[in-house]
C-alpha positions in Angstrom: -53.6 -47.0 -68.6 -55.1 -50.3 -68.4 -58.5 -51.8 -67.3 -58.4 -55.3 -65.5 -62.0 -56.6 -63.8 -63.5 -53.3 -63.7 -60.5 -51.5 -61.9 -58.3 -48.8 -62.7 -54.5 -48.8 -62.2 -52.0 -46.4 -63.0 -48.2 -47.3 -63.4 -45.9 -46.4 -60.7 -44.1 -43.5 -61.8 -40.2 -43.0 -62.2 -38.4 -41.6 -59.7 -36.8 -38.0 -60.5 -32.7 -39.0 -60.6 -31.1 -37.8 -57.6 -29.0 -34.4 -57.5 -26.7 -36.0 -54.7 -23.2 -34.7 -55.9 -24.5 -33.0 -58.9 -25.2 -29.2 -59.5 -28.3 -27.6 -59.8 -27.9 -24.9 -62.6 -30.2 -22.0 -61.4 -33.4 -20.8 -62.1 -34.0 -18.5 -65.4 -35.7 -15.3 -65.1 -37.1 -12.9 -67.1 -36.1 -10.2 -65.8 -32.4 -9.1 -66.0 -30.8 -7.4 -62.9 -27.4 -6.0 -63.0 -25.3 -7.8 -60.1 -22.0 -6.2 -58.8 -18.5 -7.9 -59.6 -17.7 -10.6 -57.0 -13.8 -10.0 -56.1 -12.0 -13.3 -55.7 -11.5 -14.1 -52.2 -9.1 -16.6 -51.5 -10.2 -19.7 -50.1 -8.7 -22.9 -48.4 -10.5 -26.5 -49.6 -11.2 -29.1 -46.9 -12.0 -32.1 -48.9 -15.5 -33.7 -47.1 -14.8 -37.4 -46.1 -16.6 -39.9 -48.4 -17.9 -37.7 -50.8 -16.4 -35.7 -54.1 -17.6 -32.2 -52.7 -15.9 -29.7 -50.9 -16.9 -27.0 -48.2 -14.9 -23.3 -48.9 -14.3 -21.3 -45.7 -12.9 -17.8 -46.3 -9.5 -17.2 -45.0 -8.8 -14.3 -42.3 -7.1 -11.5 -43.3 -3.9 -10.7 -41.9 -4.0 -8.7 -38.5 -1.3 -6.1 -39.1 -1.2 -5.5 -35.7 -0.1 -8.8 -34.4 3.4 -8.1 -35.8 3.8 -5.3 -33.5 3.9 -6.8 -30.2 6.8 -8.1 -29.5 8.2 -10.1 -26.0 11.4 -8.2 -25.6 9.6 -4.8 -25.0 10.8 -3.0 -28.2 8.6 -0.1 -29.8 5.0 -1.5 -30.0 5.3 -4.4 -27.7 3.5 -5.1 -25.1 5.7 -3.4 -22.4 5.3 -0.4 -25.3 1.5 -1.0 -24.8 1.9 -0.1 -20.5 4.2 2.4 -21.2 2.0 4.0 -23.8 -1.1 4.2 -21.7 1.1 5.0 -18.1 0.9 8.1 -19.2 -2.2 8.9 -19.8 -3.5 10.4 -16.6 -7.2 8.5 -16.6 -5.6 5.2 -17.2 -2.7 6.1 -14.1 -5.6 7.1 -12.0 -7.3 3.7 -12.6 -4.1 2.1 -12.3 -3.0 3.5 -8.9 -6.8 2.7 -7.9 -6.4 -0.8 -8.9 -2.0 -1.1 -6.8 -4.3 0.5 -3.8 -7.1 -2.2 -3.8 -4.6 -4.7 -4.0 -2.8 -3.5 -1.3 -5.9 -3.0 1.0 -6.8 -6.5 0.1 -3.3 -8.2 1.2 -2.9 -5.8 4.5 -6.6 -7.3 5.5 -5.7 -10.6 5.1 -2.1 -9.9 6.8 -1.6 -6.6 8.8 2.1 -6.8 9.0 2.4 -6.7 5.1 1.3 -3.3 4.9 5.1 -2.7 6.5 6.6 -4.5 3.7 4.5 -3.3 0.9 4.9 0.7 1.3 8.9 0.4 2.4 11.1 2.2 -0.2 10.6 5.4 -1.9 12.8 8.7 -1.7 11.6 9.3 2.0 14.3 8.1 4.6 13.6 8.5 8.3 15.9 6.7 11.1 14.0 6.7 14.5 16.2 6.8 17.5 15.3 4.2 19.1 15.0 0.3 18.3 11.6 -0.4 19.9 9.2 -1.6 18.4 6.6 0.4 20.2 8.3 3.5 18.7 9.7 2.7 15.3 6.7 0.7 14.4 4.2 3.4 15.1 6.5 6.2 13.3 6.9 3.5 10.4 3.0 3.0 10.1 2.3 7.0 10.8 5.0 8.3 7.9 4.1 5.4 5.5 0.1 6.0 5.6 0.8 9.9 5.0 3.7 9.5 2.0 2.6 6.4 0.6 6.2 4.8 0.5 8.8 5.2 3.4 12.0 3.6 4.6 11.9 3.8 8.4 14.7 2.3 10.9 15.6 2.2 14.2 19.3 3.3 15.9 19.3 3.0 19.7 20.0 7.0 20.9 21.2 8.0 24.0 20.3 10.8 26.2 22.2 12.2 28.9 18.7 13.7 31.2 17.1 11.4 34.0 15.1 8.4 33.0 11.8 9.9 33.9 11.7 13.2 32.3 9.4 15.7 34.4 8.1 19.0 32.4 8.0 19.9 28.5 10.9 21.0 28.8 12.6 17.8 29.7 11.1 16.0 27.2 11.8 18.3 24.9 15.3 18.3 25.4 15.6 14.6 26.1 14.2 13.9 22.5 17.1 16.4 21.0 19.7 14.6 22.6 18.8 11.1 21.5 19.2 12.5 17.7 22.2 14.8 18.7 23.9 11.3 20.5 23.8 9.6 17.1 25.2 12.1 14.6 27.9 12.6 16.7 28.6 8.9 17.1 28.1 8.6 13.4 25.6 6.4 13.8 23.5 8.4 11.6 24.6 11.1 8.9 24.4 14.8 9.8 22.1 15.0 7.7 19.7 12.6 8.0 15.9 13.3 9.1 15.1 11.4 12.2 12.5 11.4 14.2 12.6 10.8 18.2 10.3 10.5 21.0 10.6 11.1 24.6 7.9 10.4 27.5 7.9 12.7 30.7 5.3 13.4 33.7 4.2 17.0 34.3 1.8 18.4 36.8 -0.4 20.3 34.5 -2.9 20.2 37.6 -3.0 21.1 41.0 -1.5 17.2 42.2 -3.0 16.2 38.9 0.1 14.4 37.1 0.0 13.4 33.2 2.2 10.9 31.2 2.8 12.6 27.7 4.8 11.5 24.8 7.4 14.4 22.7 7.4 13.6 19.3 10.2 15.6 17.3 11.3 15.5 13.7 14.8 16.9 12.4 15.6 17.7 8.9 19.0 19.5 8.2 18.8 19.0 4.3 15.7 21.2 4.5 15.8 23.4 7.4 12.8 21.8 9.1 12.2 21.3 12.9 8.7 20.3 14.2 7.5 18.7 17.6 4.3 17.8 18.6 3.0 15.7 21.9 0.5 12.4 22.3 -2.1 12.8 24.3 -1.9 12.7 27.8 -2.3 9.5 29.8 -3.1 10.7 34.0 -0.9 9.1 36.5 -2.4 8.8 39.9 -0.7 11.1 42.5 0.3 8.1 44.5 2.9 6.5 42.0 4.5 9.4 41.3 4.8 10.6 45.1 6.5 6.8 44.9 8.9 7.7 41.8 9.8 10.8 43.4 10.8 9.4 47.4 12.8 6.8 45.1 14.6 9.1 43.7 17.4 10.5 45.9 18.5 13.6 46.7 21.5 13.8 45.6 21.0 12.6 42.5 23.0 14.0 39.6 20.2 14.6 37.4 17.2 15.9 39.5 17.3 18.5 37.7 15.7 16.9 34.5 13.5 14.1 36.4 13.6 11.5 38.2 16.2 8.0 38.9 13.3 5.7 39.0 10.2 5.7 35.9 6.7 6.0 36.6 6.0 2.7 34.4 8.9 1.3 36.9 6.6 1.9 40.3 3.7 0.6 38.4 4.6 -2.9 37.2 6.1 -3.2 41.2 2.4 -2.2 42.4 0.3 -3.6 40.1 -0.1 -7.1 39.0 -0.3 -7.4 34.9 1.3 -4.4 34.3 4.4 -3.9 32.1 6.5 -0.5 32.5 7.1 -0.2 29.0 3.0 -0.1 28.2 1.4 0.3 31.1 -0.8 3.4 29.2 -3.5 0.9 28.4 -4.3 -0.8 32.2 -5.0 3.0 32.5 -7.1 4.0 29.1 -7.8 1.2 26.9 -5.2 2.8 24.7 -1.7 1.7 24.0 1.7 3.6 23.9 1.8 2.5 20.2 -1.0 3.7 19.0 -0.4 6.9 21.1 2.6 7.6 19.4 1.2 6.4 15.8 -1.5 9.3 16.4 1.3 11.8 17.3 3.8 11.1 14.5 1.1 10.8 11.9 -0.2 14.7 12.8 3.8 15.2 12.4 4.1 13.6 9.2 1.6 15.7 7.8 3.1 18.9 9.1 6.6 17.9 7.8 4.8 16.8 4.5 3.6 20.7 4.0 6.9 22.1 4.5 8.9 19.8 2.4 9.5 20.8 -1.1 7.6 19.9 -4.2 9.7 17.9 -5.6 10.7 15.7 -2.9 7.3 14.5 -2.5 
């Protein structure tokens, strides 16, 4: 240290040499503590741009169970995977949740998907008829209550008057519209159908009803049901109309009538069509009359089918 005018300076000291690149070996202890093996773990070296270092990453080890899905569906695939877990009953259940949310989803966008969605299945019914007020409502009723359903329309004939008057008429006009088409071989002898037939009866003193017969015929099973839509009143005048119409003579008097209630109707009113004239009167249509009638009989046929046709 030197002394220059009465003031002290010190020399600038030398900077400690930089470790840049270079190791540092570790710090010594005293104490010894025993450290467990290291096992060599393979590593990959990425070289670090501009310097002589390099940074180690340790390498994966090998999913085993990568190499057991394969694309073509073999044992383990991925196809294995849904087939594996299809059969566990929580994951169907959450499955058949998941089709049925779809489904509700696309039928509220589009109503007349819902048609295209539930048609197939093992249940085959042929209505006889090919309206659409009729097949469409038995389609909608048998599909809601089995799920999946093929149903079609053949055009049967019956050989009672047009306007059916009593239960009895209906009863035996809806028959004869399945019976016309198995005998034509329209349909096989065998084949469930289901047919409806409208008719007027007085069930009141001059108090006359539109109802709807709904029947279902199943020779493969044994199984014969009917059941009726509700019924629509008819003022007294139209049918006193139908009836003078109708002559006396006529072949078929004995079933009904030559000339249809829905017939007098659209003639006396304005806006109303004979083929649904049920909602000018109720708010309700023929369709979804019927749909209500073939649903109850879709349950009831459901009960008496077999197990293992369902």
């Amino acid at each position: 240290m030197m002394e220059e005018s009465g003031i002290e300076t010190t020399p600038p000291s030398t900077p400690p040499p930089s470790t840049i690149g270079t190791s540092v070996p570790a710090a010594t202890t005293a104490i010894s503590t025993p450290v467990p093996p290291i096992l060599p773990n393979p590593v990959i070296q990425a070289p670090l741009a501009g310097s002589g270092s390099s940074i180690t990453f340790p390498e994966e080890p090998e999913d085993s169970r990568v190499h057991t899905m394969h694309v073509d569906g073999s044992a383990g695939g991925i196809w294995g995977f849904f087939k594996g877990v299809a059969g566990n009953p929580m994951v169907k259940s959450v499955l058949d949740k998941t089709k049925h949310s779809m489904e509700t989803v696309i039928t509220t966008l589009d109503p007349g998907m819902a048609s295209y969605i539930r048609t197939g299945g093992e249940m085959d019914i042929v209505v006889t008829s090919v309206k659409e007020v009729k097949v469409a409502a038995v389609r909608e009723a048998f599909q809601e209550v089995f799920g999946m359903a093929v149903v079609t329309g053949e055009d049967g004939q019956s050989n009672i008057a047009p306007q059916p008057v009593g239960y009895a008429a209906g009863l035996k006009g809806a028959q004869e519209r399945i019976d016309s088409l198995r005998r034509s071989g329209m349909i096989h002898e065998k084949q469930p159908a289901v047919s409806v037939e409208n008719f007027i009866a007085e069930l009141l003193p001059d108090k006359w009803f539109d109802i709807g017969c709904v029947i279902i015929d199943d020779p493969t099973h044994g199984i014969r049901l009917e059941t009726f839509t509700q019924a629509t009143p008819v003022p007294l005048e139209y049918v006193q109309q139908a009836q003078n119409l109708t002559p006396q003579d006529y072949n078929l008097r004995w079933s009904g009538l030559s000339v249809t209630v829905g017939e007098v109707l659209e003639r006396s009113l304005a806006h109303v069509c004979r083929t649904d004239w049920h909602v000018a009167f109720t708010g309700m249509s023929r369709r979804q009359m019927i749909y209500s009638a073939a649903k109850a009989l879709a349950g009831m046929y459901k009960q008496r089918l077999p197990p293992r046709i369902l």
